[in-house]
C-alpha positions in Angstrom: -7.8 116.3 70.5 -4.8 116.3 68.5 -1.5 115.6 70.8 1.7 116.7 69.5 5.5 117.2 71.6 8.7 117.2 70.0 12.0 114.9 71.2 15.3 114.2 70.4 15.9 110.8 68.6 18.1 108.9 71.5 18.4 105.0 69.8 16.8 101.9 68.4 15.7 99.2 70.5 13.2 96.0 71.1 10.4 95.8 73.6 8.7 92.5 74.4 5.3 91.8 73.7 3.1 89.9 76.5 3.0 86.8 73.9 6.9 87.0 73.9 7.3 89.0 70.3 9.8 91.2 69.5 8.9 94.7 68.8 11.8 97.0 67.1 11.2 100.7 68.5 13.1 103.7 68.5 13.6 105.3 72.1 12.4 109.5 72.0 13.2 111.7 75.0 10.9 114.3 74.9 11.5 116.9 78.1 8.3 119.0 79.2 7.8 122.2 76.7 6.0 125.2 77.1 3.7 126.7 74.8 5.4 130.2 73.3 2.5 131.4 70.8 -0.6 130.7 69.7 -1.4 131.9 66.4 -5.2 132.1 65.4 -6.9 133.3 61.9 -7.7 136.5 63.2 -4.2 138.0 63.5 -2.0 135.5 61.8 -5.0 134.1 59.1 -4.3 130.1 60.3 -4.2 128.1 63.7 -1.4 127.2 65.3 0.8 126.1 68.3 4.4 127.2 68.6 6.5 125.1 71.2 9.9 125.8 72.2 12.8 122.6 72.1 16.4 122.4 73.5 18.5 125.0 75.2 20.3 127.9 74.3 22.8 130.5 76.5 22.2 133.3 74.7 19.5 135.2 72.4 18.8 137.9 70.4 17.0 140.9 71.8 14.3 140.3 69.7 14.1 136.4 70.7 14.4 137.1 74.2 11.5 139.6 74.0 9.4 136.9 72.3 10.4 134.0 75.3 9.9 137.0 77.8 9.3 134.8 80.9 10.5 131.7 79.7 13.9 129.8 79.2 16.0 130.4 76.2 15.1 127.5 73.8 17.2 126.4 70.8 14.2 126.3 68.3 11.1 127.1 67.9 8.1 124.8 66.1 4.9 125.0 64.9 2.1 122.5 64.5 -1.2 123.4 62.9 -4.2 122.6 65.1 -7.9 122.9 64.3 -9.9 126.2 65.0 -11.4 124.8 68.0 -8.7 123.6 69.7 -7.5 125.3 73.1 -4.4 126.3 74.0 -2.7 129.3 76.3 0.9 130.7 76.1 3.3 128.8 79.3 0.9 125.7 78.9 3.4 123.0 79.4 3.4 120.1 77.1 5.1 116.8 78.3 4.8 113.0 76.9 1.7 112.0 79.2 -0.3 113.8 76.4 0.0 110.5 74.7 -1.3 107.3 75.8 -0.3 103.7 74.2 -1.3 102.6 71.2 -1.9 106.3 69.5 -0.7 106.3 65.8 1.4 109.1 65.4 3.7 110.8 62.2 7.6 111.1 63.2 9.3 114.0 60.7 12.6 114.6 61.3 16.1 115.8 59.4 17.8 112.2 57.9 21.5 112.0 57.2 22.5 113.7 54.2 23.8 111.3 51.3 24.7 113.9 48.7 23.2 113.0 44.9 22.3 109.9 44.7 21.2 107.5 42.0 17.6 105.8 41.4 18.8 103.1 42.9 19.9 103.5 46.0 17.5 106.9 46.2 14.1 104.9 45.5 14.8 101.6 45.5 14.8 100.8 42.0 15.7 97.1 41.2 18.0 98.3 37.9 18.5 96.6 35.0 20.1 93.0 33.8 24.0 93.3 33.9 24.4 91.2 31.2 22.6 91.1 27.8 24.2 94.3 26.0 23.6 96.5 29.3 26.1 99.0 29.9 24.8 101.5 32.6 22.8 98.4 34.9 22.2 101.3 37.3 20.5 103.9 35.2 16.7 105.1 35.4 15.5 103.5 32.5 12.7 105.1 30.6 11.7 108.2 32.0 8.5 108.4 29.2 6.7 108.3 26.6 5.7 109.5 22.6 3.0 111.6 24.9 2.4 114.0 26.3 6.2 114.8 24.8 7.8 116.1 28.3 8.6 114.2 31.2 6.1 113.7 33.9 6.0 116.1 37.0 7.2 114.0 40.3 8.7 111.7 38.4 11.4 110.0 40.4 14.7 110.3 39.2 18.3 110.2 41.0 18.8 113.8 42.9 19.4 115.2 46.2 18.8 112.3 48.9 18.4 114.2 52.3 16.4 116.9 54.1 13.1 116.6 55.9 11.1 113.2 56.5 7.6 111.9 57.6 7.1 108.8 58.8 3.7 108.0 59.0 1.6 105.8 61.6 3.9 104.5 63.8 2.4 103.0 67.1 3.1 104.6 70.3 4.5 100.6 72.0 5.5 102.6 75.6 5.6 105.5 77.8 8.2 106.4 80.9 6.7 110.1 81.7 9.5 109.9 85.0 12.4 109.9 82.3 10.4 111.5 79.5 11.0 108.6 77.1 8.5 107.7 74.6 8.8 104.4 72.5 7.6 104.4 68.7 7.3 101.1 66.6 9.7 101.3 63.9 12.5 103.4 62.4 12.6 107.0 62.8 14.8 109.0 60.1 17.5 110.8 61.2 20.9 110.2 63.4 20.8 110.1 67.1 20.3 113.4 68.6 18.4 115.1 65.8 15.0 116.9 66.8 12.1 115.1 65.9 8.5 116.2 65.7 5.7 114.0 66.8 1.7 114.6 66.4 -1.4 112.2 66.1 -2.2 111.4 62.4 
């Protein structure tokens, strides 16, 4: 069964092992959620689950006609879920779904950092400084005699921000009384940002 909730990225931390090892984890609060709509390939021609995150005073008439019986949530998101899965509109959703030890995928928004260079964008090591180099912080060779235009995805300095996945990080701890859940690793994205988790 696939598990999915989403949270809001409180801070980083470091749980202790039973053999005494540090474990860096980022803290999640993820507050019970209802389900708002399920879509199926009959009417909407793909499966999915739409949840509802955060809080909002006010809607629009046609929002408030789709939460008809609910509260008024900030956003709305989707996860796809396979055509056999069950779900019901007002099924509510909290971190118990998860259990320790699940490998889950983390996306959420990361600070943006404008247009940034190879460098600092990929990781690229950069040239010599020395040794008739001029620009130690450029790409470098972007190609070759063929195929005569530059590769698709090739990476290249650019827009460093938006949307992003982490994948498999380990589920280290669950408080389902405060609604924390505890993910191994860094999670994108400054505190307070909405973050999506699901099973890989």
């Amino acid at each position: 069964m696939k598990k999915f909730i989403v949270a809001e990225k409180l801070h980083m931390s470091q749980i202790f092992s039973k053999d005494g090892k540090s474990i860096p984890v980022t803290i999640l609060k993820a507050t019970p959620t209802k389900v708002t709509q399920v879509r199926t390939t009959e009417k909407d021609k793909y499966t999915a689950v739409q949840i509802g995150w955060g809080k909002k005073k006010s809607q629009t008439k046609a929002a408030a006609g789709h939460l008809k019986g609910m509260k008024n949530y900030a956003k709305l998101v989707e996860f796809r879920i396979p055509a056999d899965a069950k779900f019901e509109r007002g099924q509510e959703i909290t971190v118990e779904t998860f259990a320790v030890g699940d490998m889950v995928s983390v996306t959420s928004q990361m600070k943006g950092r404008g247009f940034a260079g190879p460098i600092k964008r990929h990781g690229f090591h950069g040239a010599p400084s020395s040794h008739g180099h001029d620009h130690p912080r450029a790409v470098g060779s972007i190609g070759m005699r063929f195929p005569q235009h530059v590769r698709k995805g090739l990476r290249m300095a650019g827009h460093m921000a938006g949307n992003r996945t982490v994948k498999n990080l380990e589920v280290i701890d669950i408080d389902s009384k405060k609604h924390l859940i505890a993910v191994k690793g860094a999670v994108p994205g400054a505190p307070g940002v909405m973050v999506k988790i699901e099973t890989t």
